[in-house]
N, CA, C and O of each residue as an XYZ file, in Angstrom:
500
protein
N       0.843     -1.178      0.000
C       0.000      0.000      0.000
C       0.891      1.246      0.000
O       1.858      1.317      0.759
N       0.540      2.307     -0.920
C       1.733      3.516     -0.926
C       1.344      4.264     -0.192
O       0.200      4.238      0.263
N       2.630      5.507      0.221
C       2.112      5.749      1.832
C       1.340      7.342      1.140
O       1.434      7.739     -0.021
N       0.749      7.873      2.058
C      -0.372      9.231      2.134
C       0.623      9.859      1.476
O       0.227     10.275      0.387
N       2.100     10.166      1.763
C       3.038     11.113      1.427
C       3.368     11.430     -0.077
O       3.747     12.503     -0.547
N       3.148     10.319     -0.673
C       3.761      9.706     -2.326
C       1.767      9.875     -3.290
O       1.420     10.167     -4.434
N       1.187      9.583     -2.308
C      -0.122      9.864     -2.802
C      -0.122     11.433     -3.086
O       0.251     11.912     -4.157
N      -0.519     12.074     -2.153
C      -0.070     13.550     -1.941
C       0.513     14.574     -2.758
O       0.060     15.585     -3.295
N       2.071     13.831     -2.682
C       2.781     14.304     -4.167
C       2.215     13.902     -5.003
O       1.324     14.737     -5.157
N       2.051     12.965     -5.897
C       0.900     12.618     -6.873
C      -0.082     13.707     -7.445
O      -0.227     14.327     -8.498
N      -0.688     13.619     -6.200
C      -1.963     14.693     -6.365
C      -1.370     15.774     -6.679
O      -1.276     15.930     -7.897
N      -0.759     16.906     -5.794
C       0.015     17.866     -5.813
C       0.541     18.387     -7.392
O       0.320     19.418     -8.028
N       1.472     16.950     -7.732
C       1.885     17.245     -9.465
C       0.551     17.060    -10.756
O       0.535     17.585    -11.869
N      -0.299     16.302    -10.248
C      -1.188     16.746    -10.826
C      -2.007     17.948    -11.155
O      -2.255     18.244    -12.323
N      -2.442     18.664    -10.105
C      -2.816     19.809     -9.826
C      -2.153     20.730    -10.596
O      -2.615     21.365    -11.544
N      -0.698     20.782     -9.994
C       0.189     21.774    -10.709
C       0.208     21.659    -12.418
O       0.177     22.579    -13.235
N       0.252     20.605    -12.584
C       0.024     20.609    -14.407
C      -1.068     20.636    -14.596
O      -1.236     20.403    -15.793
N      -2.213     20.830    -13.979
C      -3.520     21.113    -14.396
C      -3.786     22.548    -14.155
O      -4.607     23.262    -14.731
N      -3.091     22.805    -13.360
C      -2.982     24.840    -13.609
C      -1.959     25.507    -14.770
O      -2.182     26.353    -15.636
N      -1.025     24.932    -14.496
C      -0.342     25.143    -15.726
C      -0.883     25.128    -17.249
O      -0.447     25.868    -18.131
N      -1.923     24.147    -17.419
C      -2.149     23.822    -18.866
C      -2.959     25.109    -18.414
O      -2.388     26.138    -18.775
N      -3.782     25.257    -17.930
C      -4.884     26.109    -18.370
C      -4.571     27.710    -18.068
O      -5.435     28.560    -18.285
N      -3.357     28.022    -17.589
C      -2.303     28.967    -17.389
C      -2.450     29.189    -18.988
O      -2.694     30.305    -19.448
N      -2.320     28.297    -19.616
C      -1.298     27.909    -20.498
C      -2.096     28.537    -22.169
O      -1.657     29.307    -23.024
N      -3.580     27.673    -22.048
C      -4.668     28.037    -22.736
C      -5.362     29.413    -22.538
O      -6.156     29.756    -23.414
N      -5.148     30.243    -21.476
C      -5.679     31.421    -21.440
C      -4.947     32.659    -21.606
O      -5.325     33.802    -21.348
N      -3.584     32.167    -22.186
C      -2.671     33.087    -22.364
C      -2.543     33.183    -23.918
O      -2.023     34.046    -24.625
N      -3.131     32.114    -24.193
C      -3.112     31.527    -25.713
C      -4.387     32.335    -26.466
O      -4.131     33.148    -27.354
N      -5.433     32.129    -26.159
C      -6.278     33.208    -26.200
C      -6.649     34.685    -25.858
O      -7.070     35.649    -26.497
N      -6.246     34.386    -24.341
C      -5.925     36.416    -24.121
C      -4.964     37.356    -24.863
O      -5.124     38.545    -25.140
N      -3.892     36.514    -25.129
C      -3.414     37.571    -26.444
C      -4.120     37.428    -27.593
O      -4.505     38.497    -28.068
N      -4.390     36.521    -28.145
C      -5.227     36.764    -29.593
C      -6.123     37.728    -29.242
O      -5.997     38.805    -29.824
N      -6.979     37.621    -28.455
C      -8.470     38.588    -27.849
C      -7.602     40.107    -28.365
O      -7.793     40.912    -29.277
N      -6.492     39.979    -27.162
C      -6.308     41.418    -27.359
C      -5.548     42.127    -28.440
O      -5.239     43.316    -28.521
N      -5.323     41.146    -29.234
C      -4.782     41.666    -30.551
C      -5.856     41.726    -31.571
O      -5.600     42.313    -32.622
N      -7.401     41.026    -31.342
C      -8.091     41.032    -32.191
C      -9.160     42.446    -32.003
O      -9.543     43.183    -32.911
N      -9.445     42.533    -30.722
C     -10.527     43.265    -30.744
C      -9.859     44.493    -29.650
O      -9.016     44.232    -28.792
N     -10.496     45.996    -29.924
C      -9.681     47.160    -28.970
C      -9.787     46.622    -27.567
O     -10.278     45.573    -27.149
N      -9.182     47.647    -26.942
C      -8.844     47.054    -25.446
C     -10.081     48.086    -24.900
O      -9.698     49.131    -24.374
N     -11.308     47.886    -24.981
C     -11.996     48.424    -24.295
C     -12.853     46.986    -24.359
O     -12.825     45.954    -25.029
N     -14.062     47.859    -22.640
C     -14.626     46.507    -21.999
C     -16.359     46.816    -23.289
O     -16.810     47.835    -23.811
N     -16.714     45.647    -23.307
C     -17.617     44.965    -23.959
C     -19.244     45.556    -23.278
O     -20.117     45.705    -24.133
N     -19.425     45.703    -22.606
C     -20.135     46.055    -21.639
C     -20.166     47.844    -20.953
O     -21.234     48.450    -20.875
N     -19.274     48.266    -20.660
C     -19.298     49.596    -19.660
C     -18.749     50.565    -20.678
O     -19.112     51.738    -20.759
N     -17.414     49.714    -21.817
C     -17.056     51.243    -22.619
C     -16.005     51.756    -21.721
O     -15.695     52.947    -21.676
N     -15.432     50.772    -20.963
C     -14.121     51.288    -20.664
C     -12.898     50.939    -21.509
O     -12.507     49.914    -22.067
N     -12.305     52.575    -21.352
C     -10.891     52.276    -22.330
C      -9.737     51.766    -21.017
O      -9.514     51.926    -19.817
N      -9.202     51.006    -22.317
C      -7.541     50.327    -21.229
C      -6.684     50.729    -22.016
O      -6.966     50.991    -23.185
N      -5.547     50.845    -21.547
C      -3.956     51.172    -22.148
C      -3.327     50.319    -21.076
O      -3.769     49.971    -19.981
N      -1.972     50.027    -21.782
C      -0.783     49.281    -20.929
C      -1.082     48.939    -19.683
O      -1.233     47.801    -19.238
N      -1.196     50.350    -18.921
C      -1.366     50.475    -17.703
C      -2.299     50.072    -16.843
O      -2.112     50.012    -15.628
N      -3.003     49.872    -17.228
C      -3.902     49.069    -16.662
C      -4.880     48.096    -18.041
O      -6.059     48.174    -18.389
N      -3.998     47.433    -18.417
C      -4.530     46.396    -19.034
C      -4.973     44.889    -18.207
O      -6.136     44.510    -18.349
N      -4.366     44.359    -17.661
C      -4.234     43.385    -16.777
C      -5.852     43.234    -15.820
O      -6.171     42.257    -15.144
N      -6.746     44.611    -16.044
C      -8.014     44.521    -15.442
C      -8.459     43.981    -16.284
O      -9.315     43.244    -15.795
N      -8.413     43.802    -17.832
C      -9.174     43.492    -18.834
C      -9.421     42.422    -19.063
O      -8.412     41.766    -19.317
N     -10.812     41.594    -19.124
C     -10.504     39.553    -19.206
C     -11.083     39.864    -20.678
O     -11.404     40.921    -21.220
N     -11.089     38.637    -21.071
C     -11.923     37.902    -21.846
C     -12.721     36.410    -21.434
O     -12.498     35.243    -21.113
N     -13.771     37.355    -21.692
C     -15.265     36.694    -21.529
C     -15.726     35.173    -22.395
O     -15.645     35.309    -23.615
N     -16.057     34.177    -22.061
C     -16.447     33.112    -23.027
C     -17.813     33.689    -22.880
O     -18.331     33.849    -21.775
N     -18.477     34.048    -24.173
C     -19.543     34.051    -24.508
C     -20.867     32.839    -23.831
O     -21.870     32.969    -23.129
N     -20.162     31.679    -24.517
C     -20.911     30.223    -24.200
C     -20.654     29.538    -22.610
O     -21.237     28.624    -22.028
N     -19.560     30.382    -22.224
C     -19.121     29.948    -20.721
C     -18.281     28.523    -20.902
O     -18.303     27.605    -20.082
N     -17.619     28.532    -22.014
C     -16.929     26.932    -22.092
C     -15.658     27.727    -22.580
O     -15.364     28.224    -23.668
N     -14.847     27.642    -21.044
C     -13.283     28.015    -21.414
C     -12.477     27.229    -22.506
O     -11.371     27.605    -22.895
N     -13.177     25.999    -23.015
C     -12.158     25.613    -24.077
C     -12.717     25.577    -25.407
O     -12.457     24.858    -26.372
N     -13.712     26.706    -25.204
C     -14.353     26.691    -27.031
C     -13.451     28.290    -27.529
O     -14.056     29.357    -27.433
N     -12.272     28.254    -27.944
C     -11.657     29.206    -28.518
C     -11.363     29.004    -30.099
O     -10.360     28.609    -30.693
N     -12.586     29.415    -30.522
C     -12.289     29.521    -31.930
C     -11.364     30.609    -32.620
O     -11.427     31.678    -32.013
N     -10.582     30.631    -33.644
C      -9.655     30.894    -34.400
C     -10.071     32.850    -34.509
O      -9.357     33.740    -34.048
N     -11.427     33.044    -35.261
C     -12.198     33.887    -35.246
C     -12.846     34.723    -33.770
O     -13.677     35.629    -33.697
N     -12.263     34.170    -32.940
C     -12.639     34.977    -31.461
C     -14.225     35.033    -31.795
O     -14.847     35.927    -31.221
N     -14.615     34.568    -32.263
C     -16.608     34.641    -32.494
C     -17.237     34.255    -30.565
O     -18.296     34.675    -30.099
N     -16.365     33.517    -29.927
C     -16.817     32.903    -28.228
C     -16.418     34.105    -27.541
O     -16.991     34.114    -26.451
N     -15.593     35.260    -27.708
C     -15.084     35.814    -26.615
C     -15.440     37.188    -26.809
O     -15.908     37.422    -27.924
N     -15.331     38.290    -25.920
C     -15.938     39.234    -25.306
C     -14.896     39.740    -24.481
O     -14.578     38.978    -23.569
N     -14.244     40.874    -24.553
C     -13.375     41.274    -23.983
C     -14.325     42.446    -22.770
O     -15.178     43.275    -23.090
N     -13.876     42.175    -21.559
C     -14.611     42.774    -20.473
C     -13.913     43.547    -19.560
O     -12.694     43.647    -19.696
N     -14.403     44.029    -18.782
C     -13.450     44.941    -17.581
C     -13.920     43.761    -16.339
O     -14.897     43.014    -16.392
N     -13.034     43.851    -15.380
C     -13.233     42.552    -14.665
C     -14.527     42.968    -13.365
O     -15.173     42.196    -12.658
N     -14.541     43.878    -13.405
C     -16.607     44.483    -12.990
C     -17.323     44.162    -13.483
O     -18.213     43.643    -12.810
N     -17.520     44.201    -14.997
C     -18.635     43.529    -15.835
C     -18.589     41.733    -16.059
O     -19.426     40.883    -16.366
N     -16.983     41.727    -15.685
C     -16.930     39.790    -16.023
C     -17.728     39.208    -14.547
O     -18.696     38.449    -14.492
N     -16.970     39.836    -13.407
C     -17.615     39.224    -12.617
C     -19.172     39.472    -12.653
O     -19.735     38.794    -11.793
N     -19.982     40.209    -13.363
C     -21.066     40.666    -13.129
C     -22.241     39.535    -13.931
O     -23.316     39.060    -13.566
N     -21.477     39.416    -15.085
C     -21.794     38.563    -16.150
C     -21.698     36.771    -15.326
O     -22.277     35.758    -15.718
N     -20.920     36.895    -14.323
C     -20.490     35.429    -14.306
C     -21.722     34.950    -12.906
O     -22.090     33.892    -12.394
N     -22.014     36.363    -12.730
C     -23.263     36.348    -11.086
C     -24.444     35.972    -11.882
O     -25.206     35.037    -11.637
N     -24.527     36.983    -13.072
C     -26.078     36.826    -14.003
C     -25.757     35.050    -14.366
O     -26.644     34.294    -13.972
N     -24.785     34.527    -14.942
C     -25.559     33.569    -15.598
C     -25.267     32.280    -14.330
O     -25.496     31.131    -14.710
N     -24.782     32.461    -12.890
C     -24.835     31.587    -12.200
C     -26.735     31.663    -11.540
O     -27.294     30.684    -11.046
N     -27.429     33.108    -11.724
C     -28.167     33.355    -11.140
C     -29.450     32.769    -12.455
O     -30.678     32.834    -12.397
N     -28.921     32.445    -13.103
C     -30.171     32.047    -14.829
C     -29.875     30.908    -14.455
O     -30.909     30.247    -14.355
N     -28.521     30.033    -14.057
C     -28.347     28.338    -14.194
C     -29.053     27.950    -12.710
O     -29.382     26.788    -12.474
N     -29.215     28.830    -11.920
C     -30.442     28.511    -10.595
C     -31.411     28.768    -10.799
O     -32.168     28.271     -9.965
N     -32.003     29.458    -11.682
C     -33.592     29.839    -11.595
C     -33.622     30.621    -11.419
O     -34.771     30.813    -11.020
N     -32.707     32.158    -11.377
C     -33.217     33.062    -10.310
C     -33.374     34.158    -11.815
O     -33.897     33.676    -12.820
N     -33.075     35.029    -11.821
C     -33.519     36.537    -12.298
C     -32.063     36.537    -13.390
O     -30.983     36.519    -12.800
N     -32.037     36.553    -14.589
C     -31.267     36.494    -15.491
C     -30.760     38.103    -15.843
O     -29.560     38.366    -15.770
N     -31.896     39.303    -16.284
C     -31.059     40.281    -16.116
C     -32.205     41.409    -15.546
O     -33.384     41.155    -15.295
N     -31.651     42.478    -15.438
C     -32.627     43.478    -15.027
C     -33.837     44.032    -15.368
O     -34.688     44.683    -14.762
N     -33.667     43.493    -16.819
C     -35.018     43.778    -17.629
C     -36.015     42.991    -17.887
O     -37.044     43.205    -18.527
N     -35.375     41.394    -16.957
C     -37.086     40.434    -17.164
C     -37.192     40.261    -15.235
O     -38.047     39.520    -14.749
N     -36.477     40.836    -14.585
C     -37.191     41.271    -13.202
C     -38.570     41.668    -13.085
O     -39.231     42.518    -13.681
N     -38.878     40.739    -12.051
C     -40.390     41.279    -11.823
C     -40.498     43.065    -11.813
O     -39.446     43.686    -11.969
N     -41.902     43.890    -11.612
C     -41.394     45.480    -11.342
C     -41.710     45.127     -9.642
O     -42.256     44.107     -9.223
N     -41.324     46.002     -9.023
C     -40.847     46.681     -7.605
C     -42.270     46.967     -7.549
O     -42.955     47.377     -8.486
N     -42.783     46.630     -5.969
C     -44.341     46.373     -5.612
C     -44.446     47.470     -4.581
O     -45.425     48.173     -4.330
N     -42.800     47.481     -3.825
C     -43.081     48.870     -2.837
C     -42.737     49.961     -3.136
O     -41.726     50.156     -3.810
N     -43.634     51.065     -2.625
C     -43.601     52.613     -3.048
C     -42.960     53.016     -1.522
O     -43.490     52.835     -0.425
N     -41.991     53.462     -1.747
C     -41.151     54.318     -0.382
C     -41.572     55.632      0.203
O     -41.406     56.188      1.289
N     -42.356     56.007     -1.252
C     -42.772     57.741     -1.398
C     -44.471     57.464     -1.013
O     -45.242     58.409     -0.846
N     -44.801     56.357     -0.931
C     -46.594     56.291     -0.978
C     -47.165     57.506     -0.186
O     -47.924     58.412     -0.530
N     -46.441     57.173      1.186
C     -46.902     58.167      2.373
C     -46.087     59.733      2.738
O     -46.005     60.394      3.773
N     -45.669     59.885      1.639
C     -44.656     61.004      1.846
C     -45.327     62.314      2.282
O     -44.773     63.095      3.056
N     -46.507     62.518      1.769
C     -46.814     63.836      1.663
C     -46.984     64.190      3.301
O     -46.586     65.106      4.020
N     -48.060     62.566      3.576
C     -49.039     62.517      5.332
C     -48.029     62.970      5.959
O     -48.129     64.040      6.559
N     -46.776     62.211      5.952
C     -45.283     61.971      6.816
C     -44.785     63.532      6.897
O     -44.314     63.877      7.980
N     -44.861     64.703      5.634
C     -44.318     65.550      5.534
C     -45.200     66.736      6.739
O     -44.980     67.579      7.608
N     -46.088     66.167      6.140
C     -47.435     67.004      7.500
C     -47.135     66.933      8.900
O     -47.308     67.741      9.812
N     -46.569     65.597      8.854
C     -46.499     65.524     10.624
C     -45.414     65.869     11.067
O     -45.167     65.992     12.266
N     -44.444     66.117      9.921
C     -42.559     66.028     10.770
C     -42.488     65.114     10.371
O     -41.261     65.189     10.437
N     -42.667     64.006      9.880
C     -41.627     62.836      9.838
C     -41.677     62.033     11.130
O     -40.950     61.095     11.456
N     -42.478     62.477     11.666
C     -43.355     61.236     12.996
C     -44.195     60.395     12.548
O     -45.043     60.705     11.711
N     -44.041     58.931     13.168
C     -45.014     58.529     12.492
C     -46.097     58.096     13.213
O     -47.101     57.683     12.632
């Protein structure tokens, strides 16, 4: 039986070449992205230069990090506000919940209903 230690390592070098490859694949694509399409985000219309390029991802459209077609047709270059934002919406569509802001139910409470009564009294209630 091999001991926990040799297992461990095992695992360990596995891991590490399983970050590596995909180190490996997103470097492979993030430069194409950013040689294909301007360095602004997809979403907000932010411009990047040099200097802060490194905020900038690219987005899988389909959400399948290994569909990188030749034509960048899967990717979406984003500011990493809108990626993470994008990555909340479609965890919140793959639960059931509210996909984007515009098929939200409308808002049932009025904050202002009683404003005027409230204004009469002081703001006592």
């Amino acid at each position: 039986m091999p001991s926990k230690s040799i297992d461990n390592a095992r695992l360990d070098r596995i891991v590490a070449d399983a970050r590596r490859a995909a180190e490996q694949r997103e470097l492979g694509y993030r430069e194409r992205a950013l040689k294909m399409y301007p360095w602004v985000c997809g979403r907000c219309a932010r411009e990047f230069t040099r200097a802060n390029l490194q905020e900038l991802t690219v987005h899988h459209r389909n959400h399948n990090h290994d569909d990188n077609p030749s034509d960048g047709s899967n990717w979406e270059l984003l500011c990493v506000y809108c990626h993470d934002n994008e990555h909340a919406r479609h965890i919140d569509h793959v639960r059931g919940g509210v996909l984007a802001v515009e098929d939200a139910p409308p808002a049932t409470g009025n904050p202002f209903a009683d404003l005027k009564a409230m204004l009469e009294r002081g703001g006592k209630r």
